[in-house]
C-alpha positions in Angstrom: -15.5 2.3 -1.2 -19.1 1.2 -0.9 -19.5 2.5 2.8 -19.3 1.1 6.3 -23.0 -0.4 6.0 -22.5 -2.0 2.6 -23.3 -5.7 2.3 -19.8 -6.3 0.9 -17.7 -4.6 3.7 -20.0 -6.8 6.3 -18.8 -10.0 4.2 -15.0 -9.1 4.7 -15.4 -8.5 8.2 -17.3 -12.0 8.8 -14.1 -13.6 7.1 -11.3 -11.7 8.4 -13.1 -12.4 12.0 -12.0 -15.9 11.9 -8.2 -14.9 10.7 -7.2 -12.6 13.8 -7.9 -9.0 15.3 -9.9 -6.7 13.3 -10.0 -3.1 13.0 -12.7 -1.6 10.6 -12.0 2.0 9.4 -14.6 3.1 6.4 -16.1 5.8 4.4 -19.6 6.8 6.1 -21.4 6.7 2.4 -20.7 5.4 -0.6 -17.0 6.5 -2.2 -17.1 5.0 -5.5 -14.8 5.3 -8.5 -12.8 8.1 -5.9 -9.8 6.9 -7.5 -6.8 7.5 -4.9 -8.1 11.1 -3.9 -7.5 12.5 -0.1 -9.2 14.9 1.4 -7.2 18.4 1.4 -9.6 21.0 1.2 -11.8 19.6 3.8 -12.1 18.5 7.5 -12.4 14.9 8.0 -14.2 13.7 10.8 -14.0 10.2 12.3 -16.7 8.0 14.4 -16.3 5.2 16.1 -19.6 3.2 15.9 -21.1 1.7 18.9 -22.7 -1.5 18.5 -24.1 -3.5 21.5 -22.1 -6.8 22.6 -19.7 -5.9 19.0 -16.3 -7.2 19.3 -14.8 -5.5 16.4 -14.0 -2.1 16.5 -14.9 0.3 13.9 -14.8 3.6 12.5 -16.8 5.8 10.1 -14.8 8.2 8.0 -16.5 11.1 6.3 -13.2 11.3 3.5 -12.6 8.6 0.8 -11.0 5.7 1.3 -7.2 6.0 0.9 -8.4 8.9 3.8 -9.5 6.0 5.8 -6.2 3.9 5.7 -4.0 6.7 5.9 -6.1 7.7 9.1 -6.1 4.4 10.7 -2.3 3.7 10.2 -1.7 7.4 12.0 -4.3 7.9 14.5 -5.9 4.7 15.5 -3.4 1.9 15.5 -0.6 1.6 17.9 1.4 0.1 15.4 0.9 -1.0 11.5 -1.0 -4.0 10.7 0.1 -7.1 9.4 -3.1 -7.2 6.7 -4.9 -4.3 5.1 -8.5 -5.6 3.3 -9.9 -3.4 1.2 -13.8 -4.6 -0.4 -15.6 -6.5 -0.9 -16.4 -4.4 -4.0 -20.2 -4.6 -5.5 -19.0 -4.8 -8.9 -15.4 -5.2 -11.2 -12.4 -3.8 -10.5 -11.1 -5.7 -13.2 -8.6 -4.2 -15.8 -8.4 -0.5 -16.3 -11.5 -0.7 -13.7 -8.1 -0.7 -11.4 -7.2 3.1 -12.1 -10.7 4.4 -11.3 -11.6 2.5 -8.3 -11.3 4.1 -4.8 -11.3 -0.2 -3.1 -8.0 -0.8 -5.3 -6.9 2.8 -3.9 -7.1 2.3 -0.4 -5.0 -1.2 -0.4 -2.7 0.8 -2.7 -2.2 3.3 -0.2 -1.4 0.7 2.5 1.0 -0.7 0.3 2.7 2.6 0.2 2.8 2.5 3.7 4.3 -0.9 3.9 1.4 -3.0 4.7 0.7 -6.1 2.7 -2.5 -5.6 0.9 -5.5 -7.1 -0.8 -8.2 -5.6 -2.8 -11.4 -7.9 -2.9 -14.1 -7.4 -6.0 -17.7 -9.7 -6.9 -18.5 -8.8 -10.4 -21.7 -8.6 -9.1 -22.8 -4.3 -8.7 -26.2 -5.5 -7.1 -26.4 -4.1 -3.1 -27.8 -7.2 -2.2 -25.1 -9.4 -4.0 -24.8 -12.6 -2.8 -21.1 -12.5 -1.4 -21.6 -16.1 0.8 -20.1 -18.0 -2.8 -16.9 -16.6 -2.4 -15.8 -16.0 1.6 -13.8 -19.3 0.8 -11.8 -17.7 -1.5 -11.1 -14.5 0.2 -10.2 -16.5 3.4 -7.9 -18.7 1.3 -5.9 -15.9 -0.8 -5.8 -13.8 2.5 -4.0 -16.8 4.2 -1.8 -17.5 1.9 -0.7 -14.1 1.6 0.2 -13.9 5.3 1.7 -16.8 5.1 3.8 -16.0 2.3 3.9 -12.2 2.3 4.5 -10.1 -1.1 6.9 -8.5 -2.7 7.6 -4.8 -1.5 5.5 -2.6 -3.3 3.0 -4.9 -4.8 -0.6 -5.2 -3.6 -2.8 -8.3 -5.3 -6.0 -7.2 -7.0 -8.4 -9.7 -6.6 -11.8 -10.4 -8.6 -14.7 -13.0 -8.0 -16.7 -14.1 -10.5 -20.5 -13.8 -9.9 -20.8 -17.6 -9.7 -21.9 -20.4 -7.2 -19.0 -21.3 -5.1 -19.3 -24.8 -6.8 -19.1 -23.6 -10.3 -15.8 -21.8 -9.8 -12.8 -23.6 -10.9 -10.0 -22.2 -9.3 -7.9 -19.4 -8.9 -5.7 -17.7 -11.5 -2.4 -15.6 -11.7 -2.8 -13.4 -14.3 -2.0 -9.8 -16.1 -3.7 -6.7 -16.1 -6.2 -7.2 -19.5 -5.6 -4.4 -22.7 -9.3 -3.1 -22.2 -11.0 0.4 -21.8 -14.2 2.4 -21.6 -15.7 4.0 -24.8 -17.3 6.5 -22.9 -19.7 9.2 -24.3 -22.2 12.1 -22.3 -25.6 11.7 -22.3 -26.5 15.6 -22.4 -30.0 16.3 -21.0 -31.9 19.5 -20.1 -32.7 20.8 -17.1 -36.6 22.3 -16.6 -34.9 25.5 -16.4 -33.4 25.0 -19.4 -29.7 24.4 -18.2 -27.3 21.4 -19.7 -25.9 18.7 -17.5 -24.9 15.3 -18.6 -24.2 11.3 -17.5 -21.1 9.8 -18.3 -22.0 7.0 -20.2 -19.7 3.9 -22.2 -19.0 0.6 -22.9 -16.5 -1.7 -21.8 -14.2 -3.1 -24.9 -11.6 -5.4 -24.4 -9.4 -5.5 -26.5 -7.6 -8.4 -25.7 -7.5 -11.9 -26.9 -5.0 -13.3 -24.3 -5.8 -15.9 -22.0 -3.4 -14.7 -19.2 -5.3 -12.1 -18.8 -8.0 -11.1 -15.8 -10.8 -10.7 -17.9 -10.3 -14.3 -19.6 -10.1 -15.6 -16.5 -13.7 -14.2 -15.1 -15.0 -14.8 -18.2 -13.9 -18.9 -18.1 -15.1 -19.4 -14.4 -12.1 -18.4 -12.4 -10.9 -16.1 -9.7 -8.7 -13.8 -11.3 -5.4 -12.1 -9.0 -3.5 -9.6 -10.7 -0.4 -8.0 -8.5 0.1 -4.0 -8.7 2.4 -1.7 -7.6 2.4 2.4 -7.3 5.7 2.4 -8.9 4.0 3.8 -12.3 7.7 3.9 -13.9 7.7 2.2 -17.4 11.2 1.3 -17.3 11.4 -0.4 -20.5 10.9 2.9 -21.8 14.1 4.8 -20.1 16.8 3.5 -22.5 15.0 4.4 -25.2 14.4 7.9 -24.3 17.8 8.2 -23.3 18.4 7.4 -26.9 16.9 10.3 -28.0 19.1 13.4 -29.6 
């Protein structure tokens, strides 16, 4: 969701260039916190880049980028992949990061199309983050997952701590952390005198388990968390059905 030029996308592509064939289809700026929005209202319009001597094809997308997948899936590819990639985010997409951010979306939506999937985050927002520490992990939980394959319907949300690739101590399974953004408006003044405002916060976590993604980061390990789109809480039906 950073855009076709960001450093992180450029990372992916390096590593997935030494799994098999790669087809890059990305949003032409940055897409940010777009959630799992499409593009309705709108025309899309796609470009495929030319790049001298380039072996890997790839489009620009001017939508978001569940757009992007659901584009590539029906007009580019003769077939569906075996792998969708979505990242490598500059910055968390760590627990209730995962609802906001448009990187998780789009291997969400491949999921949903029956595509295993991987979402790949560096806690590290900087544009010139240093994503050379972690390629050996990407490569290795990529592999393993096409070895392996997942479970229909789940997609693995991956974060990398912003570490040297020597300091991290492994990888971890883990839950989705309890944790949320105290948000507030910082309400300013245009010089014509009209309101806007910045959505502001602060990240609280609220919770003290260490199963949990954000323990995990925060004690020197690559945190996987699998997610699905099936947003049913079923431990919730017989009780409503108990109702009067």
């Amino acid at each position: 969701d950073d855009g076709i030029t960001a450093p992180g996308i450029l990372a992916l592509i390096e590593v997935m260039s030494e799994i098999g064939d790669v087809l890059v289809v990305a949003p032409d700026k940055p897409q940010s916190a777009m959630g799992h929005a499409i593009t309705i209202n709108n025309t899309i319009y796609l470009n495929k880049i030319s790049k001298e001597n380039a072996s890997i094809t790839q489009y620009s997308c001017s939508g978001t980028p569940v757009d992007c997948v659901k584009i590539a899936v029906h007009e580019i590819l003769k077939r569906k992949p075996d792998l969708c990639v979505s990242g490598i985010n500059h910055g968390t997409n760590s627990s209730i990061n995962v609802i906001y951010s448009g990187t998780m979306s789009a291997a969400v939506e491949a999921g949903i199309e029956g595509i295993p999937a991987i979402g790949f985050s560096l806690l590290d927002f900087a544009w010139d983050a240093n994503f050379e520490d972690v390629k050996s992990f990407v490569k290795k939980i990529t592999l393993k997952v096409l070895e392996k394959g997942l479970p229909e319907g789940v997609i693995l949300n991956v974060n990398l701590p912003k570490l040297k690739e020597h300091e991290i101590k492994g990888i971890k399974i883990c839950r989705q952390a309890k944790a949320q953004w105290v948000e507030k408006f910082d309400k300013r003044k245009t010089p014509q005198g009209k309101d806007y405002y910045w959505l502001t916060g602060d990240f609280v976590n609220q919770d003290k388990g260490e199963d949990t993604d954000e323990w995990a980061l925060e004690n020197g390990y690559v945190s996987v968390v699998p997610v699905q789109f099936d947003m049913t809480a079923h431990h919730t039906i017989q009780q409503l059905n108990n109702w009067n």
